[in-house]
C-alpha positions in Angstrom: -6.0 6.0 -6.5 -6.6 9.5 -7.0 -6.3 12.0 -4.0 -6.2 15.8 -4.1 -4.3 18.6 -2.4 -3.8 18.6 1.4 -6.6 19.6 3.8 -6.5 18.9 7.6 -9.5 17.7 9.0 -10.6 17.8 12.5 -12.6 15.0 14.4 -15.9 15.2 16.0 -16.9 13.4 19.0 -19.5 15.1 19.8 -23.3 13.7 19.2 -23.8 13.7 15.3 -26.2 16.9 14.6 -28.9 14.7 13.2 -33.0 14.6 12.9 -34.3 11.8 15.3 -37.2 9.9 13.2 -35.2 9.0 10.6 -36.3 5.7 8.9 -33.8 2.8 9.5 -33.8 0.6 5.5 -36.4 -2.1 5.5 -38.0 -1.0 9.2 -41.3 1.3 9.6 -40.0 2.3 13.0 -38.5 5.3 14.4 -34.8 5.2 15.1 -33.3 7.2 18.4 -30.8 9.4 16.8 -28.6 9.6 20.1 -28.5 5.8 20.9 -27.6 5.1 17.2 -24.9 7.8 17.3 -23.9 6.3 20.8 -23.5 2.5 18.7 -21.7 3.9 16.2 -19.6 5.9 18.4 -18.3 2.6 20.0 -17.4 0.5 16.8 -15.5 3.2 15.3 -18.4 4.5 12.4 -17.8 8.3 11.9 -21.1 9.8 12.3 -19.9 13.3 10.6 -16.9 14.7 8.6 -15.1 17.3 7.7 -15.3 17.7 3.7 -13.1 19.3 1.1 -15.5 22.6 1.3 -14.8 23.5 5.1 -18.1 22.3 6.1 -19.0 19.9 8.7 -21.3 16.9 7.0 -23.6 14.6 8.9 -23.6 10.9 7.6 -27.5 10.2 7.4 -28.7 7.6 9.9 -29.8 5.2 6.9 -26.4 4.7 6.3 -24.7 4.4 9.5 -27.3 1.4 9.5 -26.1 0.1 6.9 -22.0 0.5 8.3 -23.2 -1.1 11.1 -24.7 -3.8 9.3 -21.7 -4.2 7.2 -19.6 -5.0 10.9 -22.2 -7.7 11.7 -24.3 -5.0 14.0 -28.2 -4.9 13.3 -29.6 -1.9 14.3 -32.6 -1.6 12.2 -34.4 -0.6 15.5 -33.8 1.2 18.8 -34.5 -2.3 20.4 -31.7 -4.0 18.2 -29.6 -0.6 19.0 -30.0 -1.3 23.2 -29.2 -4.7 22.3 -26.3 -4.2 20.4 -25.2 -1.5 22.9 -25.2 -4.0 25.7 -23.1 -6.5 23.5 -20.5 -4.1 22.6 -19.8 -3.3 26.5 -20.2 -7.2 26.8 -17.6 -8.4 24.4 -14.5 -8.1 26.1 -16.1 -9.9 29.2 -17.4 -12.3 26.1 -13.3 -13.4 25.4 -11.1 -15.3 28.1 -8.4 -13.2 26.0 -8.0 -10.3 23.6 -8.5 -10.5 19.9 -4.8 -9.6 19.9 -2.2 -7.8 21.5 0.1 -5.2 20.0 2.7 -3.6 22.3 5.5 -1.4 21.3 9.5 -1.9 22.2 10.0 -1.3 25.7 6.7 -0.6 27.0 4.8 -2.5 29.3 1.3 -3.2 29.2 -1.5 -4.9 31.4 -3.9 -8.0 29.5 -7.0 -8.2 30.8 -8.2 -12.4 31.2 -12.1 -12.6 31.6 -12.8 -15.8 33.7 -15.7 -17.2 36.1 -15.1 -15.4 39.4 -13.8 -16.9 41.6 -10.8 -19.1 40.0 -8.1 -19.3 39.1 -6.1 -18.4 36.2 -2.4 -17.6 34.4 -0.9 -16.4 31.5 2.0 -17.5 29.6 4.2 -15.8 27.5 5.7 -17.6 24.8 8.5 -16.2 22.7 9.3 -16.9 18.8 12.1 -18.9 19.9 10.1 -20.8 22.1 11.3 -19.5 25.5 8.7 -19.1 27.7 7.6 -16.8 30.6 5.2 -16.2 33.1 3.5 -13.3 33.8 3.1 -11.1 36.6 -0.8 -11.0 37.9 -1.8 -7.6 39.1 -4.3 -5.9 41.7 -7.5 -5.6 39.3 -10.5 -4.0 41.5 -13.1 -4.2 38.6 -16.1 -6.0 40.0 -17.4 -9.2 38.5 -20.3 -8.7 36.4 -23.5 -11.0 35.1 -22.3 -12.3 31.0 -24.5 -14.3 29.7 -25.7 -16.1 32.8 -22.0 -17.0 34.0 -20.4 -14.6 36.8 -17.6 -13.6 34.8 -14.5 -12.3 37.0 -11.4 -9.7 35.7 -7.7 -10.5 36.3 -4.8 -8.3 35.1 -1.2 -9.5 34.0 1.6 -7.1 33.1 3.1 -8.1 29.7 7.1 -6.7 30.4 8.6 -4.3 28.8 12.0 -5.5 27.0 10.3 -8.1 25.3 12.6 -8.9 21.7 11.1 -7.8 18.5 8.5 -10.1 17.1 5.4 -12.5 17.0 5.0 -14.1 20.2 2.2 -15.8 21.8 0.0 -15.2 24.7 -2.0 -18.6 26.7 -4.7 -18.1 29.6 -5.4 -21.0 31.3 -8.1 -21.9 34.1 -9.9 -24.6 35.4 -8.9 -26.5 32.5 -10.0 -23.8 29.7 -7.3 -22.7 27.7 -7.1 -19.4 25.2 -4.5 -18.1 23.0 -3.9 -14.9 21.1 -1.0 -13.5 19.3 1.3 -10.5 21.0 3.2 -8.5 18.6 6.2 -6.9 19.9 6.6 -4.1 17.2 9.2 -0.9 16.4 8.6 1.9 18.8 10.1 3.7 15.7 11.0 2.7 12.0 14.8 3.2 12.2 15.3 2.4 8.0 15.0 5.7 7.1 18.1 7.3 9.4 20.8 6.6 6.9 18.8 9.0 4.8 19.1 11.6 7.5 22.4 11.5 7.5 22.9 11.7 3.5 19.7 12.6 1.6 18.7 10.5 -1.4 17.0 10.5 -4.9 15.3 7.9 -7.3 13.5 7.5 -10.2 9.4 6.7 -10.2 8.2 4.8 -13.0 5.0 2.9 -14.0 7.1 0.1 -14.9 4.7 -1.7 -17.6 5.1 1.7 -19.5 8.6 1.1 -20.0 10.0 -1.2 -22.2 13.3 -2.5 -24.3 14.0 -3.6 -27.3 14.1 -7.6 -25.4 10.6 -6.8 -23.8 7.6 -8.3 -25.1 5.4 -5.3 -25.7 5.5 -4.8 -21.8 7.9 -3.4 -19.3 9.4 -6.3 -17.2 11.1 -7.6 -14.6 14.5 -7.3 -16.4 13.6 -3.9 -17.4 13.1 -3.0 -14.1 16.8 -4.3 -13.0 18.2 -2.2 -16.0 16.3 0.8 -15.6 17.4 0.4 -11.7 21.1 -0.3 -13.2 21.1 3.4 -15.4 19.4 4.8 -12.5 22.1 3.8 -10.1 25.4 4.7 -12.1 23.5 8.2 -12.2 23.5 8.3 -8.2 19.8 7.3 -7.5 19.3 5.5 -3.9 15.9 3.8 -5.5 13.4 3.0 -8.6 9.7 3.0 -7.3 7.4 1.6 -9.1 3.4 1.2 -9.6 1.7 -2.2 -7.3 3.0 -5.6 -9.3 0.4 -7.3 -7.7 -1.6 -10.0 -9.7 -4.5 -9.3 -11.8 -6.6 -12.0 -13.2 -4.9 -15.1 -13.7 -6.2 -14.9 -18.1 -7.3 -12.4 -19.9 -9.2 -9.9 -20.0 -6.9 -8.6 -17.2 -7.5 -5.1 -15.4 -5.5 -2.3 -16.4 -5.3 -0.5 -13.4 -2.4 -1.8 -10.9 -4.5 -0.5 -8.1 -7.3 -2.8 -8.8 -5.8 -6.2 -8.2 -6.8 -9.8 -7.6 -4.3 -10.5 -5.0 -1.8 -7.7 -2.8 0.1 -10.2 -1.9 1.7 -11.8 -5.0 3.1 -10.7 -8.0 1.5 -10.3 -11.7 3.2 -12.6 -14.3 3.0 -10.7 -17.0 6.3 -8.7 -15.8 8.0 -11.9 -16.2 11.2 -11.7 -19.0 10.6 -15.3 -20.7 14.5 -15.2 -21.3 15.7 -14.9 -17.8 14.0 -18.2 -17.0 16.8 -20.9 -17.2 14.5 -23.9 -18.2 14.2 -21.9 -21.6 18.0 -23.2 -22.7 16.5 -26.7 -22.3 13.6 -26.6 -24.2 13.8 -28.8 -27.2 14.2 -27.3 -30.3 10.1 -27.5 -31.7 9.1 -25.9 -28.3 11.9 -23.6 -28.5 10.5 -22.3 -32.2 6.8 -22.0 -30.5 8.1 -19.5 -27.9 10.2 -17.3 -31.0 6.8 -17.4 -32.9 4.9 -16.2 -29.5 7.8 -13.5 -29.2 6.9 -12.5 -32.7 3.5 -11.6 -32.3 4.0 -9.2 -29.6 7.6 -8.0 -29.9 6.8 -4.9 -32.4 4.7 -3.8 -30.0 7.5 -2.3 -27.6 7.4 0.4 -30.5 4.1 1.4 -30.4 3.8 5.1 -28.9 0.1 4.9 -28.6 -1.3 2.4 -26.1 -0.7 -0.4 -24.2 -2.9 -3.7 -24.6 -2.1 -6.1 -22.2 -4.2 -8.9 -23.2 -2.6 -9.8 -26.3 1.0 -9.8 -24.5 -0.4 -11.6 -21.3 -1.8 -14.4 -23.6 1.7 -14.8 -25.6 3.5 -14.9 -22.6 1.6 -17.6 -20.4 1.4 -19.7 -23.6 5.6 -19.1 -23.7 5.0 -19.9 -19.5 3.0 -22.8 -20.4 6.1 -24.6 -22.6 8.7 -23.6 -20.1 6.8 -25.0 -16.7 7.1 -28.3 -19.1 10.6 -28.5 -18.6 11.7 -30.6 -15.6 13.8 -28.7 -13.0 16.9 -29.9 -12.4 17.6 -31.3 -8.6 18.9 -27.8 -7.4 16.4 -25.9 -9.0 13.4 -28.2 -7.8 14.8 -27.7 -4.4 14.6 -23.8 -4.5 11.1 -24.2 -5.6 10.4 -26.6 -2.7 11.6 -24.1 -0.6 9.7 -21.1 -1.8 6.2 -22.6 -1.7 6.9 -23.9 2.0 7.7 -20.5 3.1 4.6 -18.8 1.2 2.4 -21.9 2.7 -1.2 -22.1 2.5 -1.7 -18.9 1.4 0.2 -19.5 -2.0 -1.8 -23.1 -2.4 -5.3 -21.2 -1.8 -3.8 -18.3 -4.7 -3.5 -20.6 -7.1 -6.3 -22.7 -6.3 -8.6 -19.3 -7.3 -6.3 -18.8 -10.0 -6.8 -22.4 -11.3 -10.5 -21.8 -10.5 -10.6 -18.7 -12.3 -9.4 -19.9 -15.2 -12.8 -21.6 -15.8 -15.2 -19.0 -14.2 -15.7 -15.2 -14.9 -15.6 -13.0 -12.0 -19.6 -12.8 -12.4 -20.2 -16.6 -12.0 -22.4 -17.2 -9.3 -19.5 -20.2 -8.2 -18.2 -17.2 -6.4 -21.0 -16.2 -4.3 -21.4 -20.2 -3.5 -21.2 -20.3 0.3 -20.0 -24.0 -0.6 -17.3 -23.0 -2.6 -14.8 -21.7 -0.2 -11.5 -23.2 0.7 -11.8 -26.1 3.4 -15.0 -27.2 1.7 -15.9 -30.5 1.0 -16.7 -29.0 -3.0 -13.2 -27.3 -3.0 -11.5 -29.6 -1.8 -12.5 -31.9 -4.2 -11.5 -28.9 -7.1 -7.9 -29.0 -5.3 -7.3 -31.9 -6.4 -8.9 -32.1 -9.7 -7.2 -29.1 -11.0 -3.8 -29.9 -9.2 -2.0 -29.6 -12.7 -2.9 -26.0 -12.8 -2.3 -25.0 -8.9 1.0 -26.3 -9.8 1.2 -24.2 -12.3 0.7 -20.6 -11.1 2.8 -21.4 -7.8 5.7 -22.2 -10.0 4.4 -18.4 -12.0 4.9 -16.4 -8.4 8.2 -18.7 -7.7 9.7 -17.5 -11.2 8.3 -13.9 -10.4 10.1 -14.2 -7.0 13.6 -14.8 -8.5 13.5 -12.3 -10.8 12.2 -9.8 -8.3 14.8 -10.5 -6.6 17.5 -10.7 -9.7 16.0 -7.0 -10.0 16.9 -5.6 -6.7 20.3 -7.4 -6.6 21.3 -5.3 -9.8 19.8 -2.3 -7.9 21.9 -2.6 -5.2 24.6 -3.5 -7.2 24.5 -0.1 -9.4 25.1 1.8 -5.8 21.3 2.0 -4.7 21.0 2.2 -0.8 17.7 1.5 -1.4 17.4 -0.3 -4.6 13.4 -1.0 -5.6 10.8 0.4 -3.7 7.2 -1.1 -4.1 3.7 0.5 -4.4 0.9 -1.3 -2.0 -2.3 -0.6 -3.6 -5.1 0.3 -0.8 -7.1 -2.8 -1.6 -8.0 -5.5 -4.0 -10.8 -6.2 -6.1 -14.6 -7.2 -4.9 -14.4 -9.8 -7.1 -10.6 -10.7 -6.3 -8.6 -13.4 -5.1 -8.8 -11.8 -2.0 -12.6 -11.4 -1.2 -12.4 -15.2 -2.1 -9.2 -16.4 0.3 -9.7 -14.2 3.1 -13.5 -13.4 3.1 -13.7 -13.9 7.1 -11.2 -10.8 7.5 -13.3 -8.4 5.0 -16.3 -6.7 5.5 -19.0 -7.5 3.0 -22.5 -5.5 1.8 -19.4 -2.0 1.4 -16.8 -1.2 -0.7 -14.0 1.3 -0.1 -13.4 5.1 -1.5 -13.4 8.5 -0.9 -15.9 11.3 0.3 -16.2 13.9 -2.7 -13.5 16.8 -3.0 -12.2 19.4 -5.7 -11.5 17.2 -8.5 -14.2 14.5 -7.4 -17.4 15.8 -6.2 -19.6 13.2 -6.9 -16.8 10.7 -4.3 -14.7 7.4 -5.4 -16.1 4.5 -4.8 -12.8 1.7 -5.8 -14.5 -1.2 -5.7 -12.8 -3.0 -2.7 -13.4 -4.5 0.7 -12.5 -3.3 3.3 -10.6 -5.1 5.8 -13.0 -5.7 9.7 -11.4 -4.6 12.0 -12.1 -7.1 14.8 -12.2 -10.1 12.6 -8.6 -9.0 11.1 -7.5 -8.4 14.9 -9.0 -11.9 16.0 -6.9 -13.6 12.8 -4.2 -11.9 14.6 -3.6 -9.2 11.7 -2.2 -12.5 10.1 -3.1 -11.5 6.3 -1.9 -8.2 6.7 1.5 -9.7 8.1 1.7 -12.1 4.6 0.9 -10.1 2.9 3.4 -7.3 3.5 6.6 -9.6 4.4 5.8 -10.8 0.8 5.9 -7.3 -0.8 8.9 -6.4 1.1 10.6 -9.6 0.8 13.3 -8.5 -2.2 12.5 -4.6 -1.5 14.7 -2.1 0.1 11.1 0.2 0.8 7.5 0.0 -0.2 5.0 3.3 -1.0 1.9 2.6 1.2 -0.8 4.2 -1.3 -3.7 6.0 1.2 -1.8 5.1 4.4 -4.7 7.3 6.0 -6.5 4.0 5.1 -4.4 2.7 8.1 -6.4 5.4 10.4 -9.8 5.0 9.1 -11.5 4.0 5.5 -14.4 5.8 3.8 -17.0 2.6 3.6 -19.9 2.9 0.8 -22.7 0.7 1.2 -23.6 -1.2 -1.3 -26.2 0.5 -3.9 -25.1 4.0 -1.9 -23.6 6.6 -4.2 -19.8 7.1 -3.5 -20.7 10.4 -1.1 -23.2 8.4 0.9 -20.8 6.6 2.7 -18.9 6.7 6.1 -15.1 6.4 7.7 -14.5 3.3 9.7 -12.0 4.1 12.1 -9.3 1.4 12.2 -6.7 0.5 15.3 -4.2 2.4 14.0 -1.8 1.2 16.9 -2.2 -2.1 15.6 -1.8 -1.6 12.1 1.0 0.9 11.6 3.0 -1.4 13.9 2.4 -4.1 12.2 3.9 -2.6 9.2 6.5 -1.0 11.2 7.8 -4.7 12.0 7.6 -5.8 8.4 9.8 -3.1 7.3 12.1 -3.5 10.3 12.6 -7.3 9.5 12.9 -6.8 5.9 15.5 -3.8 6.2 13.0 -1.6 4.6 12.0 2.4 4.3 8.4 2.8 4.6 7.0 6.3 3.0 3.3 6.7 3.6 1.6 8.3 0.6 -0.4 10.8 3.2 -2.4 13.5 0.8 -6.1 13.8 0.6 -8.4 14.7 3.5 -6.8 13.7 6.3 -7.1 14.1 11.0 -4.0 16.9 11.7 -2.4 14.6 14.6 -1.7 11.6 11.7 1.4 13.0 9.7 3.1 14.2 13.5 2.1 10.5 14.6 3.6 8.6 11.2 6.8 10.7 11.7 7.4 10.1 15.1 6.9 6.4 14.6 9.7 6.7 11.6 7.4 6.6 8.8 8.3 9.2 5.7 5.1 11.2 4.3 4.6 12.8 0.9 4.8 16.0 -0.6 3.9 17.0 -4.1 5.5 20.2 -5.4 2.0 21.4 -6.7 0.1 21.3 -3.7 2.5 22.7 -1.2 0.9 26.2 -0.7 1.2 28.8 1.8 -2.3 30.0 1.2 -2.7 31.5 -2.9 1.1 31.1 -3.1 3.9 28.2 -3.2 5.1 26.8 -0.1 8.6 27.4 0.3 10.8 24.4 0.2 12.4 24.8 3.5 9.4 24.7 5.0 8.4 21.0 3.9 8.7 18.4 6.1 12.1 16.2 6.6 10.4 13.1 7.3 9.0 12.5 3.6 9.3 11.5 0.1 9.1 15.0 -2.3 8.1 14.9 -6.0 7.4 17.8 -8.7 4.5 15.2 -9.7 2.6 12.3 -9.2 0.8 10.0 -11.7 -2.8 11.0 -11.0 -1.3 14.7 -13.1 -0.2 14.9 -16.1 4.4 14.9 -16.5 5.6 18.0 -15.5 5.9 19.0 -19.7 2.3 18.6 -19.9 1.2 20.2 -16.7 3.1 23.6 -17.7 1.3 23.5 -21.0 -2.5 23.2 -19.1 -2.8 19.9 -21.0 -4.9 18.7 -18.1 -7.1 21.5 -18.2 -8.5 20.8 -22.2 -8.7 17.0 -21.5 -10.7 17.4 -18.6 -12.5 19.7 -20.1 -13.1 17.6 -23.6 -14.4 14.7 -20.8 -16.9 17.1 -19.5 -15.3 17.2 -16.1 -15.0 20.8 -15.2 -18.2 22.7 -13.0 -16.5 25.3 -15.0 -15.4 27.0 -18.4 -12.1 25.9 -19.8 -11.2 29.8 -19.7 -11.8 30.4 -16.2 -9.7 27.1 -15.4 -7.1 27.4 -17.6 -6.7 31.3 -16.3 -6.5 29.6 -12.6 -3.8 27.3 -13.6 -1.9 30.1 -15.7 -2.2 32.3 -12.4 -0.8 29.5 -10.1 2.1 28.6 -12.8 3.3 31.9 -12.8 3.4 32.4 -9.0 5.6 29.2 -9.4 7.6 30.6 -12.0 8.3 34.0 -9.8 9.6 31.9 -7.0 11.7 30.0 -9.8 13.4 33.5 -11.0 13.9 35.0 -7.1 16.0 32.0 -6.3 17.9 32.1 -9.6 17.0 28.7 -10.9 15.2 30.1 -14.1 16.7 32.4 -16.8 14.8 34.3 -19.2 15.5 32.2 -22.5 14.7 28.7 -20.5 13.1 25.9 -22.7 10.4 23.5 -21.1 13.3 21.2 -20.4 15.2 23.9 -18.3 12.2 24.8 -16.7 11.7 21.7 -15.5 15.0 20.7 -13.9 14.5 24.7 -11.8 11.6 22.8 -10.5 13.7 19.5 -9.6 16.3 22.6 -8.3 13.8 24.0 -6.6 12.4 21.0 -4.8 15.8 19.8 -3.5 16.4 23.1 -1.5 13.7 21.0 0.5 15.1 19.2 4.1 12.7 16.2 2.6 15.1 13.2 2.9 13.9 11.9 -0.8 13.7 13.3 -3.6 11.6 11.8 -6.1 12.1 12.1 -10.1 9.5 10.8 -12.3 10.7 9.3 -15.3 8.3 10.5 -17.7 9.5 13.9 -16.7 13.0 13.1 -17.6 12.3 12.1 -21.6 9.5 15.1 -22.1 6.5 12.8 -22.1 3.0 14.8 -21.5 0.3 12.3 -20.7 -1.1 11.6 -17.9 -1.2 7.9 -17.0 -4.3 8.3 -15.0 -7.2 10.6 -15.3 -9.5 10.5 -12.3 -12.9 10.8 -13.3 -12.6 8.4 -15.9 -12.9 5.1 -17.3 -10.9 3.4 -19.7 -13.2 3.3 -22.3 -13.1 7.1 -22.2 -9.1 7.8 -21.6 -6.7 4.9 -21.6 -6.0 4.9 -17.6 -2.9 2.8 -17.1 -2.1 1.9 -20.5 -0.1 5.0 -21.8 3.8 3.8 -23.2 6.4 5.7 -22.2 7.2 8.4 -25.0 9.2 11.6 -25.5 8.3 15.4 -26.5 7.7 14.5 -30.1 5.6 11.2 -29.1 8.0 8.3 -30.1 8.7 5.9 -28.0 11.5 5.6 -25.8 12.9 2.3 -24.6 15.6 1.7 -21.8 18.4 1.2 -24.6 18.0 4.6 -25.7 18.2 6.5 -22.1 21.9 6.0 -21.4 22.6 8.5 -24.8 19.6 10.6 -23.9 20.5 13.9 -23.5 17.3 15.1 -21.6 17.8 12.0 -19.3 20.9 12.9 -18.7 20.9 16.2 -17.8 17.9 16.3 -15.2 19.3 13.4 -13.5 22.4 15.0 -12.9 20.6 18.4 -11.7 19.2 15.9 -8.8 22.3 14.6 -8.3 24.1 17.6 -8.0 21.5 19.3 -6.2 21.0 17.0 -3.4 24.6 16.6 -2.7 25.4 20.1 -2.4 
């Protein structure tokens, strides 16, 4: 995603500033502009913002209609809006329990357990582990009240503190009527990331299908990823992060863009290094000559400086896949495999039923928007079982990208890492993904997710992506969220939440809205940062929230305190016209000269961004004024360079940038980040926002040097400019 320099915003929860009369979409009538403010108010729809210009913005009443629509509320009329108003102060009464029940370690809390007044009731607490307890009813003095013809009574039970770690369970039960819903027990604080106050750390940051070896096939891979991780290591890096690996479309055409996938939850195939699967010494000798010809096609592509195309090397590879899954897995093997798709469940069965599916249909088929064609269906049912062959197929795909995923972070760790690979979680997936498909009752429909305009966006983002609903993901009992993350993080020693603030509140577009008519959502940020705070905890992970952008001042002091590392970017760290000091940024974060929506650090210093964007037509002003701006700002940086001593008169771009990399470690920030490109002199960016890739080649640039030639990972161990930044890090960071 693309996401500018910090600005704090400040919430308003005042009554939106807005013109009553307004016309609500598709109703003649007026609409009360303080009872629709008061509705949106209580399901969380922002009805202003602060933007990027200072200014306070109203969101127009059309589309907080359409929000509101979006979480199943019709308010197309102040008589729907009193109606709705008296079902949102209804709807706790409505539930004999919560939706779900997050508490944090050693706190107590008090469930409310709506019954008819009058009888009697109790709670249960029932541990992972099976124990269970009983718990305490308290004094509860709020009157009984009228719901939907039933007197409806209030009771109050104290969940204990000291409650272990976990997902445990919560059952009412009275006159008969039982209810369930899920208590999470989650880390008052992330405690991962101490080992990193006590001894600072560094990696590399890669976009790891940009670099390739001489054994890839046109592609950066798995294997690359454990060697890359392996050079890394020896040079005193704690961690490799790297861009999402989650799964794209299951053929080709596949999506270019990482942060548009089908799936968050499982991995993309393509990564996969054919040789590292062990079946391949068993395949007979004709196969065996099929999969060197497929290697062939693609295999002079790791050389190719230019551009990345995927499609060509996806459709070598599952044909080389296709041979392999052929082979019959030996007793030991077949057992693993067992294993692996009885932990992953139903939600690895209902992946690769899409992606069997999928295989058939384009993502504009009407089968999609089939409200008969969704798992548990009669129709789909029936598909199961025709297409079994293929479902078989792609869960034995995420099985083989499993072990090598975890053949990678074994070889980081191995090389010294304390962290090893650290993964990127991409905000969303697709509209037309796996996931709208699969988990379609814990997304919001009729919106897609983005971002209100800013500096480098004024027309908004609008990425293409549902959003999750927030009650109907609570009443699932955040079960998606939890799959999907123990997945990630299941052979990862940390994971790079992209737009964490995501976690807080999402900017919702209605459908057929322009990006900057949209709205923020606000999420139960409680709920969901602990949720992911458990995750981490249980996998032994470091969780660094990727926190730039637009963003409520209280939210980076509320991540830190609950253990969660931020991010800082060299370039927009300012103390007003001038550079931030170092020792000023925070300790609780990740800090990087760059990031990968600019251009490597070689090709910022030259202004190279400023003439692209300005050849794309995406400057409101002259190349001249904008170049003179960045010129201005570079030499500020530069001054602060010489004061310190890190720069000396006769220094070469390559010098210039390890004084930056010097520079930055004089920062508290208990990670240093180093991006790869930066260390072999590449210029381009591998994203430019404002574009698509029909007009810049977003996500397919290979990995290349000063002069343009491609590097692979054979050559970095003799690389001289390699060499030398990653042991300016090292050095500085250890001083």
């Amino acid at each position: 995603m693309t996401y500018t320099p910090t600005q704090q915003d400040t919430p308003r929860h005042d009554a939106a500033r807005q013109d009553t009369g307004s016309q609500a979409p598709g109703d003649a009538s007026e609409i009360n502009g303080e009872l629709l403010q008061r509705l949106a108010d209580a399901h969380g729809v922002g009805t202003s913002f602060h933007g990027w210009d200072g200014l306070q913005h109203d969101v127009s009443p059309r589309t907080l209609v359409q929000v509101l629509a979006a979480l199943g509320v019709a308010a197309d009329s102040n008589e729907q809006i009193e109606a709705a108003l008296v079902d949102v102060e209804l709807a706790p009464w409505r539930r004999m329990l919560p939706p779900a029940v997050v508490l944090q370690e050693g706190s107590a809390t008090a469930v409310h357990v709506h019954v008819r007044d009058g009888s009697s009731v109790s709670l249960t607490i029932t541990l992972e582990d099976g124990t269970e307890l009983a718990a305490v009813q308290q004094e509860d003095w709020a009157p009984a009240r009228d719901v939907d013809g039933v007197r409806t009574g209030q009771a109050a039970f104290e969940i204990p503190a000291g409650l272990p770690l976990g997902y445990h369970s919560l059952t009412a039960e009275s006159d008969g009527v039982l209810a369930t819903t899920v208590l999470a027990v989650v880390p008052a604080k992330l405690q991962t990331a101490a080992q990193l106050e006590e001894r600072r750390g560094w990696g590399i940051a890669t976009q790891l299908y940009s670099v390739r070896s001489k054994r890839s096939w046109g592609i950066g891979d798995f294997a690359d990823l454990a060697d890359l991780a392996a050079l890394a290591g020896a040079r005193g890096a704690d961690y490799v992060l790297v861009n999402p690996l989650h799964a794209a479309d299951p053929v080709p055409p596949i999506q270019a863009s990482p942060y548009s996938p089908s799936t968050r939850r499982f991995f993309n195939p393509i990564y996969i290094r054919i040789e590292e699967i062990p079946e391949l010494a068993y395949v007979k000798p004709r196969k065996r000559a099929a999969v060197d010809r497929l290697l062939d096609q693609v295999h002079a592509l790791n050389k190719n400086p230019d551009r990345l195309d995927r499609d060509p090397i996806f459709s070598a590879k599952l044909a080389a896949l296709e041979l392999l899954h052929s082979v019959r897995l030996s007793p030991a093997r077949q057992r693993a495999f067992d294993e692996f798709c009885r932990e992953a469940g139903s939600g690895l069965d209902d992946f690769a039923l899409w992606c069997a599916i999928r295989e058939d249909h384009a993502a504009e088929d009407p089968i999609w928007q089939d409200p008969e064609v969704v798992a548990g269906s009669a129709r789909v049912e029936s598909m199961r079982q025709a297409l079994a062959g293929r479902i078989a197929f792609h869960r034995w795909l995420q099985w083989i990208c499993d072990q090598q995923l975890e053949s990678a972070q074994a070889a980081a760790r191995r090389s010294g890492m304390r962290l090893g690979v650290v993964h990127d979680l991409a905000v969303g997936a697709d509209l037309s993904s796996a996931d709208a498909w699969n988990l379609r009752d814990s997304f919001a429909h009729g919106v897609s997710v983005g971002a209100p305009p800013d500096m480098y966006n004024q027309l908004g983002q609008n990425w293409n992506q549902p959003p999750w609903h927030p009650v109907r993901l609570a009443e699932a009992g955040y079960a998606p969220l939890r799959a999907m993350l123990s997945t990630v993080l299941r052979h990862a020693g940390g994971i790079r939440v992209d737009h964490i603030l995501g976690l807080f509140r999402l900017w919702w577009i209605p459908a057929g809205n322009s990006a900057s008519d949209g709205a923020y959502v606000r999420y139960d940020h409680e709920a969901l940062i602990g949720i992911l705070a458990l995750e981490a905890h249980r996998a032994g992970a470091v969780v660094i929230g990727e926190d730039l952008g637009v963003f409520e001042p209280w939210v980076r002091d509320y991540l830190a305190a609950r253990g969660i590392l931020g991010t800082s970017i060299l370039w927009f760290e300012n103390d007003g016209d001038a550079p931030l000091a170092p020792e000023r940024y925070r300790t609780q974060a990740l800090a990087s000269v760059n990031t990968h929506d600019l251009p490597p650090t070689a090709g910022y210093l030259a202004g190279d961004h400023v003439d692209l964007r300005g050849e794309l037509g995406l400057l409101e002003r002259s190349v001249a004024e904008e170049r003179a701006e960045h010129e201005a700002s570079l030499e500020k940086m530069m001054d602060m360079l010489r004061e310190r001593g890190l720069l000396t008169p006769d220094a070469g771009e390559a010098e210039v940038i390890q004084a930056l990399h010097r520079l930055l470690a004089q920062a508290p920030s208990v990670l240093l980040g180093v991006a790869l490109v930066d260390a072999v002199g590449e210029r381009r960016v591998q994203n430019q926002p404002g574009t698509t890739s029909e007009v810049y080649p977003n996500w397919q640039v290979p990995l290349a040097d000063e002069n343009g030639r491609a590097v692979l990972i054979d050559d970095l161990h003799a690389n001289p400019r390699f060499n030398a930044l990653l042991a300016a890090v090292d050095e500085a960071v250890r001083k």
